[in-house]
C-alpha positions as CSV (number, residue, x, y, z in Angstrom):
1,X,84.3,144.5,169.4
2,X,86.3,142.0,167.9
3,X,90.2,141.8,168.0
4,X,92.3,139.8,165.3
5,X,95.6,139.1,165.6
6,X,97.4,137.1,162.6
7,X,100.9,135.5,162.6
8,X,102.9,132.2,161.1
9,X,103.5,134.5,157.4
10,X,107.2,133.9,156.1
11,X,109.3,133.3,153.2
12,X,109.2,130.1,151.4
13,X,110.4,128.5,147.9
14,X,107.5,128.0,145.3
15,X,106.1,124.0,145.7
16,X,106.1,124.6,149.8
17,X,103.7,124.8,152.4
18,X,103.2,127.6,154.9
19,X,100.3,127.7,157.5
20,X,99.1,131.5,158.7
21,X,96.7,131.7,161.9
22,X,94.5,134.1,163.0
23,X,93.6,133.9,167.1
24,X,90.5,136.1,167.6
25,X,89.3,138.0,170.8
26,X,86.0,139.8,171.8
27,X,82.6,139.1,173.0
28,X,79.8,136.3,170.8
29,X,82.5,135.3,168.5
30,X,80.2,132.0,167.5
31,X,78.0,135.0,165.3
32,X,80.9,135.5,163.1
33,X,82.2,134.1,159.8
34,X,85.8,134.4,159.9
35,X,87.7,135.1,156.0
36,X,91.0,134.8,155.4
37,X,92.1,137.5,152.2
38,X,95.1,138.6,150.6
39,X,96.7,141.7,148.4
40,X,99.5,141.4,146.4
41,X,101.3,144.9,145.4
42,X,99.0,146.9,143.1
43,X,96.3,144.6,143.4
44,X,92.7,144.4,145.3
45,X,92.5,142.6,148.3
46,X,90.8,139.1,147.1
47,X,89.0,136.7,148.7
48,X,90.6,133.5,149.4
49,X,88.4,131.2,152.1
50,X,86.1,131.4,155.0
51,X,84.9,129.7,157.6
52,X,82.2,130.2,160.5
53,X,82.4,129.4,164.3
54,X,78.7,128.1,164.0
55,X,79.6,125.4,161.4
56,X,78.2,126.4,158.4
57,X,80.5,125.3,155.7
58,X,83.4,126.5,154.5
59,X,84.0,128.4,151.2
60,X,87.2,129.1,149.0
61,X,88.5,130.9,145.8
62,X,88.8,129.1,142.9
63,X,92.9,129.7,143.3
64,X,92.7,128.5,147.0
65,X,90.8,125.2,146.1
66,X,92.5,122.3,146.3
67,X,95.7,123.3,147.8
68,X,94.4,125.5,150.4
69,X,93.0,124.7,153.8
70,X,91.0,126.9,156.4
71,X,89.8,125.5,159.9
72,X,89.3,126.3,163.3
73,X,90.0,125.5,166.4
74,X,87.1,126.6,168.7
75,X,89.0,125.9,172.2
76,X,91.6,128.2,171.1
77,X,89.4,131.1,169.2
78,X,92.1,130.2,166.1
79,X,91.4,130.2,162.6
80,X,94.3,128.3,160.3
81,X,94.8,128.9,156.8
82,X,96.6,125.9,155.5
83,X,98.6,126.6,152.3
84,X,100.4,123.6,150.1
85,X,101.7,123.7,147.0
86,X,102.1,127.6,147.0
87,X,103.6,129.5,143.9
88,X,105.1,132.9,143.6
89,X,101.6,134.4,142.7
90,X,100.4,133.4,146.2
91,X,102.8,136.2,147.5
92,X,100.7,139.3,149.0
93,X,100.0,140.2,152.4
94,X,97.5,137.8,154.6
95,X,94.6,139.2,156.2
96,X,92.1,137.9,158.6
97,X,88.9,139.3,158.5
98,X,85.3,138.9,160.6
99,X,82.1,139.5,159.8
100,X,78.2,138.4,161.1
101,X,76.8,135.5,160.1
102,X,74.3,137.4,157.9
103,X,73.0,138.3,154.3
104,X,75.9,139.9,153.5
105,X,78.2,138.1,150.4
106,X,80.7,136.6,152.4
107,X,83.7,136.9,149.8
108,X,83.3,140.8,149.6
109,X,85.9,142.5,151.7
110,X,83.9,145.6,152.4
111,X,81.5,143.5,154.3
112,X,83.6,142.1,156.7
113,X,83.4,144.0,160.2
114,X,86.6,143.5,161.6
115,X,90.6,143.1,160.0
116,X,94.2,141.8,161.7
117,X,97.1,143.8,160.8
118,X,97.6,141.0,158.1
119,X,101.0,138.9,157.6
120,X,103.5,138.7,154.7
121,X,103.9,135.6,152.8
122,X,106.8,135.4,150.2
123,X,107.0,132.7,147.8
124,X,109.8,132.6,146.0
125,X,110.0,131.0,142.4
């Protein structure tokens, strides 16, 4: 059982920055691949990075790259989502996500074992 608990979502004007955690609790959390999602109003939840606790390499979304960063601090059992440059289409609710380091495609949400309560972020134009 894993536990996620997300936090640092907020309002801020389009062209900021706004950095969203995710602290994680449970038992073998170096076998997961953590993923950070989002879903605006009326829209799927989407993909947006991931990362592992084992070091494999980290992945984003074509809209995350290159303004988005995701990283980890191991000591702490916290995953950062990193966000520059945002604009108002990067409003939508924040989730963290964990799934096993397996087979599975890691930028499906339905294969991710375990979900935070997720955190608003507001950008306003």
């Amino acid at each position: 059982q894993v536990q996620l608990v997300e936090s640092g979502g907020g309002l801020v004007q389009a062209g900021g920055s706004l950095r969203v955690s995710c602290t994680a609790s449970g038992r073998g959390l170096s076998n997961y691949r953590m993923g950070w999602f989002r879903q605006a109003p009326g829209k799927e939840r989407e993909f947006v990075a991931t990362v592992s606790w084992g070091g494999d390499p980290t992945v984003y979304s074509d809209s995350a790259k290159g303004r988005f960063t995701i990283s980890r601090d191991a000591d702490k059992n916290t995953v950062f989502l990193q966000m520059n440059s945002l604009k108002p289409e990067d409003t939508a609710v924040y989730y963290c996500a964990a799934k096993l380091r397996d087979s599975r495609v890691f930028t499906s949400p339905s294969n991710y074992d375990y979900w935070g309560q997720g955190t608003q972020v507001t950008v306003s134009s």
